[in-house]
C-alpha positions as CSV (number, residue, x, y, z in Angstrom):
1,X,39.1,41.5,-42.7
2,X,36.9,39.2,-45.2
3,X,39.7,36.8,-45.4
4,X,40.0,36.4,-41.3
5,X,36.2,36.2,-41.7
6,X,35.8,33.4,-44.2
7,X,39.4,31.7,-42.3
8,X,37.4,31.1,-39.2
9,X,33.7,30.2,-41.3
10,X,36.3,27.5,-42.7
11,X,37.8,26.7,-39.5
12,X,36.8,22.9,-38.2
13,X,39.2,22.4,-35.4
14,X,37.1,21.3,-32.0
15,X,34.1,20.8,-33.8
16,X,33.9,17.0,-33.0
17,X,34.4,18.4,-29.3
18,X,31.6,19.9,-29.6
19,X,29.9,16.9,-31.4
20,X,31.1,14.7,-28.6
21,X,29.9,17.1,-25.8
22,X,26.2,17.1,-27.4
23,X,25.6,13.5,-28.0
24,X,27.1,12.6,-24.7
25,X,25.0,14.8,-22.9
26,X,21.9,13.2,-25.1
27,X,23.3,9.7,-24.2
28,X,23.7,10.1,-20.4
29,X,20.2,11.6,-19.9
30,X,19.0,8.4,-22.0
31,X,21.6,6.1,-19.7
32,X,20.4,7.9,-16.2
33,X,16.6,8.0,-17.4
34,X,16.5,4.3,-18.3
35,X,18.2,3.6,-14.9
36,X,15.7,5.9,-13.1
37,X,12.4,3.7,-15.1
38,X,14.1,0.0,-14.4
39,X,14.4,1.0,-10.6
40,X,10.2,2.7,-10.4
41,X,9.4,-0.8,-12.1
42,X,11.6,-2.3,-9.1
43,X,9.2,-0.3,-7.0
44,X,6.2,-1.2,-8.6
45,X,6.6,-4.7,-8.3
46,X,8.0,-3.7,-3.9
47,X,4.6,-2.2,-3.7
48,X,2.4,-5.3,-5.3
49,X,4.7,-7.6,-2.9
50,X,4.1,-5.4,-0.1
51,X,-0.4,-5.4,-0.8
52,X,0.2,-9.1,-1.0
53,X,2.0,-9.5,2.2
54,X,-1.0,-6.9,3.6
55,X,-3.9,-9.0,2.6
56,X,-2.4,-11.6,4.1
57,X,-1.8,-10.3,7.6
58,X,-5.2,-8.9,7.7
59,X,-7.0,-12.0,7.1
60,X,-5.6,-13.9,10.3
61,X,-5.6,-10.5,12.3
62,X,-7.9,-8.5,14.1
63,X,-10.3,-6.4,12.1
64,X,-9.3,-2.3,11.4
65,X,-12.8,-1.4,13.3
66,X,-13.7,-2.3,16.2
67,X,-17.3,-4.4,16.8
68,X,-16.6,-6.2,13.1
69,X,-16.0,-9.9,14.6
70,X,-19.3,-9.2,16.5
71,X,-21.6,-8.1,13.4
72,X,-22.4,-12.1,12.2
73,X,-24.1,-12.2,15.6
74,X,-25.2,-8.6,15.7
75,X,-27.6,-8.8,12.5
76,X,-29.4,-11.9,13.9
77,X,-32.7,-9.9,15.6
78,X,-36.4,-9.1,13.3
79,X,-36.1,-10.3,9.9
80,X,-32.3,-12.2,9.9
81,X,-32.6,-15.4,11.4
82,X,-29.5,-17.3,12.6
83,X,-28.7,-19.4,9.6
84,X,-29.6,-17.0,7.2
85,X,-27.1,-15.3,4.3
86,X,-25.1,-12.7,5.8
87,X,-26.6,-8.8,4.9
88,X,-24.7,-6.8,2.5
89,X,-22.0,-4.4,4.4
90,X,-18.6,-2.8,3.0
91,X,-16.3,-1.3,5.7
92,X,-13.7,0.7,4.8
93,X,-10.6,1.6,6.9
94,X,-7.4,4.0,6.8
95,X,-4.9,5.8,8.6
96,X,-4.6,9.0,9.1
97,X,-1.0,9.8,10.6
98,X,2.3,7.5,9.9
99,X,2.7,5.9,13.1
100,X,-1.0,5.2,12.3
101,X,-2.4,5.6,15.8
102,X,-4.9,7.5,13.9
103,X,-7.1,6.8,11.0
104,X,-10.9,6.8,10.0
105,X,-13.2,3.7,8.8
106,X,-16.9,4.1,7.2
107,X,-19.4,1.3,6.7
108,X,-22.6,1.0,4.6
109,X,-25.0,-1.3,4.5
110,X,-25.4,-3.5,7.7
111,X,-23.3,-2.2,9.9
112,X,-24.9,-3.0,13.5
113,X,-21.8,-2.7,16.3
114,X,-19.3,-1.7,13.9
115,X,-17.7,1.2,14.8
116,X,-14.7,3.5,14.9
117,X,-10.8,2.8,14.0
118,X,-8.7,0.3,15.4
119,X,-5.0,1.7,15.6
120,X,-3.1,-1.8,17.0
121,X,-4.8,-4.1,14.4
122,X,-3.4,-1.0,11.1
123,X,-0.1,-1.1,12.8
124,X,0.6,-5.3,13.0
125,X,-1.1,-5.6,9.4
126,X,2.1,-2.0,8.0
127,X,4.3,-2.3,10.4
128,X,4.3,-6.3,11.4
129,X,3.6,-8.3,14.6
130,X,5.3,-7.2,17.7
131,X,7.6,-10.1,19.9
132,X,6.0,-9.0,22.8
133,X,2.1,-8.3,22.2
134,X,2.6,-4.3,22.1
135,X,2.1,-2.1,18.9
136,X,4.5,-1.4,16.8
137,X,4.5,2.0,15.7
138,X,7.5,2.2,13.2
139,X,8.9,-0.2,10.6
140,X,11.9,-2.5,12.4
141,X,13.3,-5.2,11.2
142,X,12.0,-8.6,11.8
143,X,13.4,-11.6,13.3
144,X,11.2,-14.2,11.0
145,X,8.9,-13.0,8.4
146,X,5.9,-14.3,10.4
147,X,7.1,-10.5,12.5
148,X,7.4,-8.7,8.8
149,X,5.0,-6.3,7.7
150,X,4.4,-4.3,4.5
151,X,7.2,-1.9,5.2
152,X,9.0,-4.5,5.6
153,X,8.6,-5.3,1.8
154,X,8.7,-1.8,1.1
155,X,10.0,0.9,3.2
156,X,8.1,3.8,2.7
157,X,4.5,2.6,3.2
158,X,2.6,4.4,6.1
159,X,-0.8,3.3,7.5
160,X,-1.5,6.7,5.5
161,X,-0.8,5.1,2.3
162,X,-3.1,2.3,3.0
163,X,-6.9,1.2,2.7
164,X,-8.5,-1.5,3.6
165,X,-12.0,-2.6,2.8
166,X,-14.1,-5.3,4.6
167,X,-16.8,-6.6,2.0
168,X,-19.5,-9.4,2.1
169,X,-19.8,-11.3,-1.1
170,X,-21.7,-14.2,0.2
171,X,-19.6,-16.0,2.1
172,X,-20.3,-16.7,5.7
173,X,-24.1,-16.5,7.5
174,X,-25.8,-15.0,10.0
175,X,-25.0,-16.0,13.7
176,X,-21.9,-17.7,12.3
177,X,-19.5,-18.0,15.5
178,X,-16.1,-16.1,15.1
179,X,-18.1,-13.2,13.0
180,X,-18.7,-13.0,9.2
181,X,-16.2,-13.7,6.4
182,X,-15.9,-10.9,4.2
183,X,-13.6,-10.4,1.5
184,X,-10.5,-8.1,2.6
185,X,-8.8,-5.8,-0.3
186,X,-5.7,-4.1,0.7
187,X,-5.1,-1.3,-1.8
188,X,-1.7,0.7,-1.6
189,X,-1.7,4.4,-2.7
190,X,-0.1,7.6,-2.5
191,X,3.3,6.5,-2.6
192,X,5.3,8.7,-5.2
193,X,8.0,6.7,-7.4
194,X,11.6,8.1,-6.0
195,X,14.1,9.2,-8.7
196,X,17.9,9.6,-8.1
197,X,18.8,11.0,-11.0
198,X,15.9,12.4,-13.0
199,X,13.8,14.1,-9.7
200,X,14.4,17.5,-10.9
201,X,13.3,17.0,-14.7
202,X,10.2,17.1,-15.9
203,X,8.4,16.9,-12.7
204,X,9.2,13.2,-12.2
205,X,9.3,13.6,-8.5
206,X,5.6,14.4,-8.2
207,X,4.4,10.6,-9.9
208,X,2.9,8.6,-8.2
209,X,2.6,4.8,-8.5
210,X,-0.2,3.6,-9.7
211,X,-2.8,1.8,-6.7
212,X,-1.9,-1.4,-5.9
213,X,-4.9,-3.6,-4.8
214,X,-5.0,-7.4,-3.7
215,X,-7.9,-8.8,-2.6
216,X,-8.2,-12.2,-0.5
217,X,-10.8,-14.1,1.7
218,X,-10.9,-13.2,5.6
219,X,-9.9,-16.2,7.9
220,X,-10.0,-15.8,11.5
221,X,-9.5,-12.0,11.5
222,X,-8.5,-12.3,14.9
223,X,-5.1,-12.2,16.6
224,X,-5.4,-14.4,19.6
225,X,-4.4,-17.7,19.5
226,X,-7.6,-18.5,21.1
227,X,-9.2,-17.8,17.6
């Protein structure tokens, strides 16, 4: 019995098998994994293009809220002459549902006129301008880029993933025709990093990318032609 014993303490035969079935198991997880990171940077960078393409759109379109292209003329009463710098305001807009026919904007500081969410101007700034002047209330695909919008750079952005702020930082004055000219910062957020082959490890599928903010000066921040 001691000499079967020792015989198989001795025996060597499969153990580079085993060897092999360890170290490839270590390697794939380190192939997959480094797969899985190059594609979230791919991402990343979808989501940056995406706020870029955002800040954009919102700076030749109409406003989020509604009574913002009116405030420049709103604020000119007591104290604020025409001519005078623009009062401090910072409005701040998102959606609340995917097809964003929903969503919520504050304001602080001067805020005289501005008021409530606008769902067609959230919708042509995510899901791109529409052919025939209606809102679009899904991502399609475009037929030039001046139709895309951010999903259109990245497909799984929502009105509900995005916010967008209205800010004055001096620009612009009081009783300026066509309304003030605030800064516009589209910031991305929300959006978890998809994994196809490391989802169910170490909770992977529950990261989120990191917020993605660009920040541009307002144009027209109207959509009519007549702008």
């Amino acid at each position: 019995m001691a000499i079967f014993g020792n015989r198989i303490i001795r025996d060597t035969d499969g153990a580079v098998l085993v060897e092999v079935t360890v170290m490839m198991t270590i390697t794939f997880v380190f192939i997959l994994g480094a797969i899985d990171f190059l594609f979230a940077f791919y991402q990343w960078n979808m989501a940056a293009k995406a706020a870029e393409v955002g800040a954009r759109i919102a700076t030749v379109s109409a406003p989020v809220t509604n009574g913002f292209n009116s405030l420049s003329a709103a604020v000119v009463a007591g104290s604020v002459q025409a001519g005078d710098p623009m009062p401090t305001f910072t409005v701040t807009c998102s959606g609340n549902v995917a097809d964003g026919s929903s969503g919520s904007c504050t304001c602080s500081g001067t805020c005289t006129g501005v008021s409530g969410y606008n769902a067609a101007a959230m919708q042509t700034i995510v899901f791109g301008r529409s052919t025939n002047n209606t809102a679009k209330t899904a991502c399609g695909i475009p037929s030039s880029f001046y139709y895309a919008g951010m999903c259109n750079m990245f497909d799984r952005i929502t009105p509900q993933n995005v916010l967008i702020t209205y800010r004055q930082t001096g620009l612009g004055y009081a009783g300026r025709p066509g309304g003030p000219v605030p800064t516009i910062t589209v910031q991305l957020q929300s959006i978890p990093f998809k994994y196809f082959f490391l989802g169910g490890l170490l909770g992977f599928a529950d990261i989120n990318i990191p917020p993605v903010t660009t920040t541009i000066t307002g144009e027209d921040i109207c959509s009519s032609a007549s702008c």
